[in-house]
C-alpha positions in Angstrom: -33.6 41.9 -158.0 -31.4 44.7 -159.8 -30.3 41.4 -162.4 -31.5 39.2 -164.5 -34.5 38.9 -162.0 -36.6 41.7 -163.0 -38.2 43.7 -166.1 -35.7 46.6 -166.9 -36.7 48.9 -169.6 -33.7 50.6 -171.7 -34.4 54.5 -169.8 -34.8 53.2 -166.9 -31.0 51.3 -167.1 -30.0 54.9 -168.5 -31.3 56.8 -165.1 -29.9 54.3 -162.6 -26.5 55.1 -164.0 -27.3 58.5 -163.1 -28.8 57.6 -159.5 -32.1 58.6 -160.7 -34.0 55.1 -160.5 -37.5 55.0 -159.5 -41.4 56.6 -160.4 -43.4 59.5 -159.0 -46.7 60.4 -158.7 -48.3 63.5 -159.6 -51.8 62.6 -161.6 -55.1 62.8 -160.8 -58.2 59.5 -160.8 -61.1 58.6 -159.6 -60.3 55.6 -157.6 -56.9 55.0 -155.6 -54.5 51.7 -156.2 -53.0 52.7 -152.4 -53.1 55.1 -149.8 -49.7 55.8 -147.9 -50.3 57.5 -144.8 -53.4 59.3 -146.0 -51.7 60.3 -149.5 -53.8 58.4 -152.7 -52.2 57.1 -155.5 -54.4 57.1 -158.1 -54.9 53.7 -160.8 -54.0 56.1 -163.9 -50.3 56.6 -163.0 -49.5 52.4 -162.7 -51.6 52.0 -166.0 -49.2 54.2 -167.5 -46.3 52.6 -166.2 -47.8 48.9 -167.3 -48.3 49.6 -171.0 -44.1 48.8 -171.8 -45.1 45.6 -170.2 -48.1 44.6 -172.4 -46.5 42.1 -174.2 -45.2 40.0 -171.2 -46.2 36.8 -170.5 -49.4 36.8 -168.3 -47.7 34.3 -165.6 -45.3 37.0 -165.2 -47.6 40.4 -165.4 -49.2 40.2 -161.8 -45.6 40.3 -159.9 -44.4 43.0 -162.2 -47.2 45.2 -161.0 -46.7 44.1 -158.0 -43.0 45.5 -158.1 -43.7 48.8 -159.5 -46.8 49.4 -157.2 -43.9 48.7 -154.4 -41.9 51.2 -155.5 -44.6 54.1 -156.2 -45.3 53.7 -152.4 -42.0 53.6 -151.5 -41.3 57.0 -153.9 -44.1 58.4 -152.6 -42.5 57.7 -148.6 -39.7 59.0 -149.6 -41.0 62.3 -150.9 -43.4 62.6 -147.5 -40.1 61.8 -145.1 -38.3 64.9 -147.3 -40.9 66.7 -147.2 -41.1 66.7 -143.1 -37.3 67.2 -142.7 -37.4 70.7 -145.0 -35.1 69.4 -148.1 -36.0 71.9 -150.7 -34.4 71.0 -154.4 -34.2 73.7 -156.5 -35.6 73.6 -160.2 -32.7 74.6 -161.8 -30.7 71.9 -159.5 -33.7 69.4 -161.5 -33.0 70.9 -165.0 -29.3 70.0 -164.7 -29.6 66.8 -163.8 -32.7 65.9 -166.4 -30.1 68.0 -169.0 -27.2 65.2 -167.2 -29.9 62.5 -168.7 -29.9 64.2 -172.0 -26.3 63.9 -172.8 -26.0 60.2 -171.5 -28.4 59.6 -173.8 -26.5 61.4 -176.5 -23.6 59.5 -175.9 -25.4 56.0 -176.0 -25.2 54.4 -179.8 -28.6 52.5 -178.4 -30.5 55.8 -177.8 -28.8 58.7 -179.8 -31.3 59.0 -182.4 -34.4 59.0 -179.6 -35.5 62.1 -177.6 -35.7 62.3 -174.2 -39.8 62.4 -174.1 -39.6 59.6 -176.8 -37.9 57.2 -174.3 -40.0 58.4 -171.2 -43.5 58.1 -173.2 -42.4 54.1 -174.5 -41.8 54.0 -170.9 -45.3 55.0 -169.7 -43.8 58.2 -167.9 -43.7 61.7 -169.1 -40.8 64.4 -167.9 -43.2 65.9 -165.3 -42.8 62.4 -163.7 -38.8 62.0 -164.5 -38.3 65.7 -162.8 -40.5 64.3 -159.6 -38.0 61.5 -159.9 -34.9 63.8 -160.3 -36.0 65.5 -157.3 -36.5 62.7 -155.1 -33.4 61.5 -155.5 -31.8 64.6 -155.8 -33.4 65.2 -152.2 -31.9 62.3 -150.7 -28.0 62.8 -151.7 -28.7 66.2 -150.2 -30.0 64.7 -146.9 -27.5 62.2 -146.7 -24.5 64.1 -147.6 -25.5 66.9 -144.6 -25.2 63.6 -142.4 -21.9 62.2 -143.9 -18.7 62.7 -142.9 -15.2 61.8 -144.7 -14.4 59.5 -141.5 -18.0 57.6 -142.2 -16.7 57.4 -145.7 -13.8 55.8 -145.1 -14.3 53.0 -142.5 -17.2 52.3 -145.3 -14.2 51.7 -147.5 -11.9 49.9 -145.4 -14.9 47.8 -144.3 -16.0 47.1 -147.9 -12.4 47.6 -149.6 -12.9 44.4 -152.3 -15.7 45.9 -153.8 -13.7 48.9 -155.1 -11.0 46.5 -156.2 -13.2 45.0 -158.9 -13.7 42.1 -157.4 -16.7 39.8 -159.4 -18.5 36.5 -159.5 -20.2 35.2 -162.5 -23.0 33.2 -160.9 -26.2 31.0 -162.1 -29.6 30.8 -159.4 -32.6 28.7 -159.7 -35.4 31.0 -158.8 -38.9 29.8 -156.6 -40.8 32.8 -157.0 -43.0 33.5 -153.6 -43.8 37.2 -154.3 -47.3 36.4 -155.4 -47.8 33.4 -152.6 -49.8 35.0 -149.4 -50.4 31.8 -147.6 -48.3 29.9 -145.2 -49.2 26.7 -147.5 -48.1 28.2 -150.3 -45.2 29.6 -148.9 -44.1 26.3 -147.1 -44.8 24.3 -150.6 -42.4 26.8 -152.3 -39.4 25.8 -149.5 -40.5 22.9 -150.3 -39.9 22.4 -153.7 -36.3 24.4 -153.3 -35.0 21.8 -150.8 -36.3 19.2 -153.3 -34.4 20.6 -156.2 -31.1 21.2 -153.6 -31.3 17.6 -153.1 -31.1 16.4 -157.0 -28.5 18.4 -157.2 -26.5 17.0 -153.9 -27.4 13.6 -156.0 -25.9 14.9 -159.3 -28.4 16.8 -161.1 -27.2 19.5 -163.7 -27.4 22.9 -162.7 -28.1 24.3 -166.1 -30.7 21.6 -166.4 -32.5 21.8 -163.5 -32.3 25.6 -163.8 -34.6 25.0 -166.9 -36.9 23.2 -165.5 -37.2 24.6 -162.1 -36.1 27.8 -162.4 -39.0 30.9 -162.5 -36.5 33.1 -163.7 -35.9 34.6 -167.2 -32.4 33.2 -166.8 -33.8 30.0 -166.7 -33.5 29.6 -170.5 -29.7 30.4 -170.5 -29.6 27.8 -167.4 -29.5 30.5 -164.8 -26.5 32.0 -165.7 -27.1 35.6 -164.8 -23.2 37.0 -165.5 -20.5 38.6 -163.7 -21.8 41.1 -160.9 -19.8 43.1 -157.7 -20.3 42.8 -154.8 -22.5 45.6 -154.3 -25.5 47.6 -156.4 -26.1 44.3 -159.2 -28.1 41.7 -157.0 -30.1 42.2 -153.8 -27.8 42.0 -150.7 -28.8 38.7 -149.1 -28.1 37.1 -152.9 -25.0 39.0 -152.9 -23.7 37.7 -149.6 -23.7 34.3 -150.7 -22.6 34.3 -154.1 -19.3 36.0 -153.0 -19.2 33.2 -149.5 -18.5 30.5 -152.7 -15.8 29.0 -155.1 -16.2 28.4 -158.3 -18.2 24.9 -158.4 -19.9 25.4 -155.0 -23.3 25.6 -154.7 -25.7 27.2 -152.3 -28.3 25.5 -150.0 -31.6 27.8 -150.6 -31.5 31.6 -150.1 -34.2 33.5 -149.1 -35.1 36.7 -150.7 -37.5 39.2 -151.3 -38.1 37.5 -154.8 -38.3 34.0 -153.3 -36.0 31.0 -152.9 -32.3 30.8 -154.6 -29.8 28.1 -155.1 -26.9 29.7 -156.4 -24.1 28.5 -158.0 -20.6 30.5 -158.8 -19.2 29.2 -162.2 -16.2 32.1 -162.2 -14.2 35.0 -160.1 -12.8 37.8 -160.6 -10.4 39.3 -157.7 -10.1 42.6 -156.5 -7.1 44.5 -157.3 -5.1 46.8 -155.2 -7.5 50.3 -154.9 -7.2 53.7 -152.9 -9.6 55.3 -151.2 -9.5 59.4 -153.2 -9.5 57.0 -156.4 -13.3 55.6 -155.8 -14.3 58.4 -152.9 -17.4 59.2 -155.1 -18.1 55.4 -155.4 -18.1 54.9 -152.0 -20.3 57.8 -150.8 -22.9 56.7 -153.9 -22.6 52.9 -152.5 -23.0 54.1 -148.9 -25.9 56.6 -149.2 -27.9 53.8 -151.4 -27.4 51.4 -148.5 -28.4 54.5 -145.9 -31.2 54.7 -148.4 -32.3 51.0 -148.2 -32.3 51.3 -144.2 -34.5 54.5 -144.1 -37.3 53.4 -146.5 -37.3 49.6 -144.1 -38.2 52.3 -141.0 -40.4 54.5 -143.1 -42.6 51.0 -144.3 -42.5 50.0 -140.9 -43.9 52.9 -139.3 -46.4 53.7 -142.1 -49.8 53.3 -142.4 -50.1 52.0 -146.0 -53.6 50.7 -147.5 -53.0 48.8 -150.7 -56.4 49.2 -152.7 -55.8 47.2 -155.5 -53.0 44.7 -156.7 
């Protein structure tokens, strides 16, 4: 999940402001750790990105490579798919964009004094890999946007119109992690144990406490509370759905995600205020060509022969 329910590393939260989240692949190794439609990706490239997470606990490590061997196949789908349709992204379009890093950086008290390559190489990336990066996603808003009209736009807006008003919910979960779980057994004990815990807390459990103690999430030491978030871009979207479905006080029966099992509780709200469309026009093509996004990589897995060699 985009909060609270993942590993984010400090560069990586600087590129996502910039809509340039993600890895690339580009070295060379002996053996493969997947093969996308014919295409290898060599062992080398997720060692590199696993070193920034050599300290984590070793409960944890397995589904964090699991996660970012995800989402090298998914770059690397992305790239094929643009690829075949003919977007071409200039380098001096990359430059500007890696320069557009640069001076976020500069103007970030947390990374002012680092360099650019200092960052990516603490990261296990280097800026051959962030200008792949750049040019993935640099690749998409260009295919996108050649698709997108100003009606689309709108009727996005109207249709989403809270989310531009501000609108938040501060919200704590108790997390069953499943993404490591292959077997029905396993899988069926995990719902398990999620209506278990759904039932102390229909019997008067703490939510704070039981987050501690069920709860495989790193929030579970703060007792799940993962913060204010909007509606969209913070929290995957069945998560999302939910949280903003309750009041203050309610709490969820189990949600089922990609990271597992939820119960979620909303402790706080924010409402939207009144918003116009030219005032958040960029926000809402950015919101609506991430979702676009989301909807073409589902088709692309779906129809791709993918070979994962090692997890």
């Amino acid at each position: 999940m985009k909060k609270a329910f993942c590993v984010v590393g400090l560069l990586a939260a600087i590129i996502t402001s910039v809509g340039l989240s993600g890895s690339v692949c580009g070295q060379t190794a002996k053996k493969t750790i997947a093969i996308v439609n014919g295409e290898k990706i060599p062992p080398q490239e997720i060692e590199n990105k696993l070193q920034q997470y050599k300290d984590l606990d070793p409960n944890v490590f397995p589904a964090v490579k699991k996660e970012i061997i995800d989402e090298m196949v998914t770059q690397l789908l992305i790239g094929q798919f643009l690829k075949k349709e003919g977007v071409n992204i200039t380098a001096q379009e990359v430059e500007g964009a890696v320069n557009n890093v640069r001076d976020r950086m500069k103007a970030n008290p947390k990374t002012a004094t680092f360099t650019l390559e200092e960052l990516l190489e603490s990261s296990g990336s280097n800026l051959e890999e962030l200008k792949g990066e750049v040019k993935t996603s640099l690749g998409l808003k260009n295919y996108f946007e050649k698709k997108t009209d100003d009606k689309t736009l709108l009727n996005y807006f109207l249709a989403n119109k809270d989310i531009y008003g501000g609108e938040m919910v501060k919200a704590s979960h108790i997390l069953v992690d499943t993404r490591l779980m292959k077997s029905p057994e396993e899988l069926d004990k995990a719902k398990q144990k999620i209506e278990g815990v759904k039932k102390e807390l229909d019997n008067g459990a703490d939510f704070a406490e039981s987050a501690k103690k069920y709860s495989n999430c790193p929030s579970s030491e703060k007792g799940g509370d993962i913060g204010f978030f909007p509606r969209k871009g913070a929290v995957v979207e069945a998560f999302a759905v939910v949280a903003f479905q309750l009041k203050p006080g309610q709490v969820s029966d189990p949600v089922k995600t990609e990271f597992g099992y939820h119960i979620i509780k909303v402790t706080e709200r924010k409402e939207a205020k009144k918003v116009e469309y030219a005032d958040v026009k960029e926000q809402v093509k950015e919101n609506y060509i991430e979702e676009e996004t989301g909807k073409l990589v589902q088709k692309l897995k779906q129809d791709a022969k993918i070979e994962i060699t090692e997890q």
